[in-house]
C-alpha positions in Angstrom: 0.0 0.0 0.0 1.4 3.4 -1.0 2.2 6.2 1.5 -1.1 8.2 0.3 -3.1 4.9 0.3 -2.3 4.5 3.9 -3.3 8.4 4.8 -6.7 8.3 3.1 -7.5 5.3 5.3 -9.8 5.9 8.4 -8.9 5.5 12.2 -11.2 2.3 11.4 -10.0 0.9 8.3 -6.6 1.4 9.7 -7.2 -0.7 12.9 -9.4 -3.5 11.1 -6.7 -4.1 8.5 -3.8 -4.3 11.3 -6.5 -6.4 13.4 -6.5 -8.5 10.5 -2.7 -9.0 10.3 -2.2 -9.5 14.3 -4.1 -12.2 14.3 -3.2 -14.1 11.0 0.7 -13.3 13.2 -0.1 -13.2 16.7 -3.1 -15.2 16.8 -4.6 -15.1 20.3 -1.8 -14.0 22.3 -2.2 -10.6 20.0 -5.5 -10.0 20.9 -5.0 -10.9 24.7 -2.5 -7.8 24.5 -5.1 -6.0 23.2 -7.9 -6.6 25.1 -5.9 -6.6 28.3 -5.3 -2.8 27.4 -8.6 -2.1 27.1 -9.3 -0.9 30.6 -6.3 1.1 31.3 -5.0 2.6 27.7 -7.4 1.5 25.0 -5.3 3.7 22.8 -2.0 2.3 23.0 -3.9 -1.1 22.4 -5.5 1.0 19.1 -1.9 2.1 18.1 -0.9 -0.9 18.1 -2.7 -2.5 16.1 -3.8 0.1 13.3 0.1 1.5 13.5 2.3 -1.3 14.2 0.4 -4.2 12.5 -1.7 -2.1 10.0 1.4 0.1 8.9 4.5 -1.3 9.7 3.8 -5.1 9.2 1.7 -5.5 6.7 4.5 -3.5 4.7 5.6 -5.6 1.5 9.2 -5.3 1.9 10.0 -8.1 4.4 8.3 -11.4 4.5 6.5 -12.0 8.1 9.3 -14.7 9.0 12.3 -12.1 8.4 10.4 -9.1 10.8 10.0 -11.9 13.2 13.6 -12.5 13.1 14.6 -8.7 13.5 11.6 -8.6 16.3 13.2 -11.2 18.5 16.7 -9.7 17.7 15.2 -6.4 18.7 13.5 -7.8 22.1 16.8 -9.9 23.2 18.8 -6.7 22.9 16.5 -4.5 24.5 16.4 -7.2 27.5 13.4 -7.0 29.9 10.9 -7.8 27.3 9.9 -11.4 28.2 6.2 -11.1 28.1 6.5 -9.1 24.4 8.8 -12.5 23.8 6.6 -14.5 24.5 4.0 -13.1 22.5 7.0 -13.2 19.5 8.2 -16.4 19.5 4.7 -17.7 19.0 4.3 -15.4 16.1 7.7 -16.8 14.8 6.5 -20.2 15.1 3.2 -19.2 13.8 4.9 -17.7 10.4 6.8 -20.3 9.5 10.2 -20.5 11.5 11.6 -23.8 13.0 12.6 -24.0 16.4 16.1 -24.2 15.4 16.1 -21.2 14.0 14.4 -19.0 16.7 17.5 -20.8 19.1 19.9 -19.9 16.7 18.9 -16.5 16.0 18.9 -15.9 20.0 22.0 -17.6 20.1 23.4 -15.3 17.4 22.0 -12.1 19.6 24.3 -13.3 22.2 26.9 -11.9 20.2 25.3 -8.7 20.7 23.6 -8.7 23.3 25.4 -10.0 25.9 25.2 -14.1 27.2 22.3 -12.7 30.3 19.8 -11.0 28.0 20.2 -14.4 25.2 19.8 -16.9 28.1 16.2 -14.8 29.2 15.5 -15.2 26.0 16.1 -18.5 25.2 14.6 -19.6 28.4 11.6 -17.8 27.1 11.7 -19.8 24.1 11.6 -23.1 26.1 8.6 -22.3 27.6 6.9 -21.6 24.5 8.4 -24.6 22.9 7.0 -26.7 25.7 3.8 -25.0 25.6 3.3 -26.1 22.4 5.4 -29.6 22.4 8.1 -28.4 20.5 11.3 -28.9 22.3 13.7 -30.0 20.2 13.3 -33.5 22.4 9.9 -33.8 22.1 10.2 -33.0 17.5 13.1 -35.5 17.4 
């Protein structure tokens, strides 16, 4: 969608469209972000969505596996994101990438990072992975 596409869009179209992509991504841990905003800041819950999932992710230039790579890159380094994470790794499972490659992508932020901020987030990882029986013992 072009620049002016995007600006002629309403405050609702904008929101449906990036309600429409945080699920296909997020699925229901999206939403449970959202709707746990509601009672306290219903419009950072709104920004979200219309803004970062309307505009930023829906944007053609990077396939939803690749900004869930930079995403969980971005997270590990800023450290103290664990429930955003969470939320990630899901989304990265739920776009296509292996297990393998979230561990090794955290593994490669390590580099970065620092070894304290990749172990939170690897030990995030194992939760999710068990969560959804996908530990690397339990694909084998």
């Amino acid at each position: 969608m072009s620049i002016d596409a995007a600006a002629a869009q309403t405050r609702q179209e904008r929101f449906d469209q990036g309600l429409e992509v945080l699920t296909r991504i997020d699925g229901e841990a999206g939403q449970k972000v959202i709707d746990s905003l509601a009672d306290i800041s219903p419009e950072l819950g709104h920004q979200v969505v219309a803004w970062a999932f309307g505009d930023i992710y829906d944007r053609p230039g990077l396939a939803p596996r690749d900004r869930q790579l930079v995403t969980l890159g971005m997270l590990t380094a800023l450290g103290g994101c664990e429930p955003q994470l969470e939320v990630h790794i899901n989304a990265a499972l739920n776009v296509g990438l292996t297990t393998e490659e979230i561990t090794e992508a955290l593994l490669h932020a390590s580099v970065y990072c620092g070894i304290p901020r990749a172990l939170n987030a690897t030990f995030v990882a194992k939760k999710v992975f068990g969560e959804r029986g996908r530990l690397p013992s339990e694909e084998g």
